[in-house]
Structure formats: structure tokens, C-alpha cells
N, C-alpha and C positions, 0 to 999 in steps of 0.2 A: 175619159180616156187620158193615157197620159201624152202630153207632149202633141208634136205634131203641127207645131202655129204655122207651119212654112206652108203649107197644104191651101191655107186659106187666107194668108197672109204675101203681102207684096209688097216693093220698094223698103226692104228691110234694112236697117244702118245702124250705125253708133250715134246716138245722139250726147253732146259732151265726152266726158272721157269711160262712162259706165251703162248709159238710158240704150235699150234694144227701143228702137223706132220703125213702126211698121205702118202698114194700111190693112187692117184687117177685116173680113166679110163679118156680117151681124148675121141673126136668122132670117131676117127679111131679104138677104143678099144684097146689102151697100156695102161699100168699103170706106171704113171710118179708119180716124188718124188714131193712136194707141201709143203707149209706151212706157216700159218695166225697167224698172232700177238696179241694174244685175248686181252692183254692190252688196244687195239685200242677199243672195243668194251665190254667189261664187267667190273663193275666197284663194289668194295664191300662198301654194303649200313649197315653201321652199322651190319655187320658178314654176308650178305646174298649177294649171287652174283646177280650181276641184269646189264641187255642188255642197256648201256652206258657208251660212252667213260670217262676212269677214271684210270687206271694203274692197277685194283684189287694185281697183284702178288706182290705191294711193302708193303700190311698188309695183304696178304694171304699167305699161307705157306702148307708145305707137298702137293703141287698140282697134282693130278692123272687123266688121262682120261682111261676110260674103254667105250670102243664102240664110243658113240659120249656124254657121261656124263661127264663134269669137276666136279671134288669133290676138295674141296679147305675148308680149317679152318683157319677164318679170323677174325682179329680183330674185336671188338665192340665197342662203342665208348664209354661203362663204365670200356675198359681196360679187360674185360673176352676175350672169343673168342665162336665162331659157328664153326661148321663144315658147309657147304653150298653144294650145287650140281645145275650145270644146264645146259639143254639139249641143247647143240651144232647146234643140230641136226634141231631144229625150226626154226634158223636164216644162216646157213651155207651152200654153195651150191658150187657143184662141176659144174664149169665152163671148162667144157672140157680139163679136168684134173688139173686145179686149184682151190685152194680153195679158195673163196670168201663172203663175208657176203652181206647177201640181207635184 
């Protein structure tokens, strides 16, 4: 399925300024420690975060995740900035107790 890690996943954070850090359930029901590299996958398009690979957190800043929401304020390419947000939760999937993007 796609997406969904917040279902099975807990104590979700920013680890550094890009790592989604979770505690995610396995099939056996533990919750083990995880954690995906969103640089790989979200990329900022003139101040708005958007689902491709691109580094977003080297012109995005203050980065927060709350639940499975990245909020990030990133550059524009007239030199202002945006605040941005986007939901993790669409493309992320807890892979028996790993986090993976689908």
C-alpha cells in the first residue's frame, strides 16, 4: 500500500536537518528505531516542497515534523522565502518496522 507509516509508526521527528525518525511496529509487533533520508525524495521548487529527489534541506531551513507533516521555510528563486508543508504520510510506508518510501 502506499504510504501510511504514521498508523504504525510513533515518536516521529526530524533527525538533523533532512532524517524522518520514527519507532516503527515490525510484523511481530515491536517497535524498533528507523529512519529515511528525505533529501532522497523531496526537493524544494522555488519555496514549495515537492515529491522528488533534489536535497530540499540545503535551501530549506527551520525544518519540523509534527505527526507525519514536514513544515520547512525555503528559499525562492527571487531570493524571498515560503514556509512549505508536505504530508509524509502519502508516500511513506512502514515496512515491517522500516521506513521506506513507495
Amino acid at each position: 500500500g502506499l504510504g501510511k507509516f504514521i498508523e504504525t509508526c510513533r515518536n516521529t521527528q526530524l533527525a538533523g536537518s533532512s532524517e524522518l525518525a520514527a519507532e516503527c511496529k515490525t510484523r511481530a509487533q515491536q517497535f524498533v528505531s528507523t529512519k529515511i533520508n528525505l533529501d532522497d525524495h523531496i526537493a524544494n521548487i522555488d519555496g514549495t516542497l515537492k515529491w522528488q529527489p533534489s536535497n530540499f534541506s540545503q535551501t530549506c531551513y527551520n525544518s519540523a515534523i509534527q505527526g507525519s507533516v514536514l513544515t520547512s521555510t525555503c528559499e525562492r528563486t527571487n531570493g524571498g522565502y515560503n514556509t512549505s508543508s508536505i504530508d509524509l504520510n502519502s508516500v511513506i510506508e512502514n515496512v515491517d518496522g522500516s521506513l521506506k518510501y513507495e
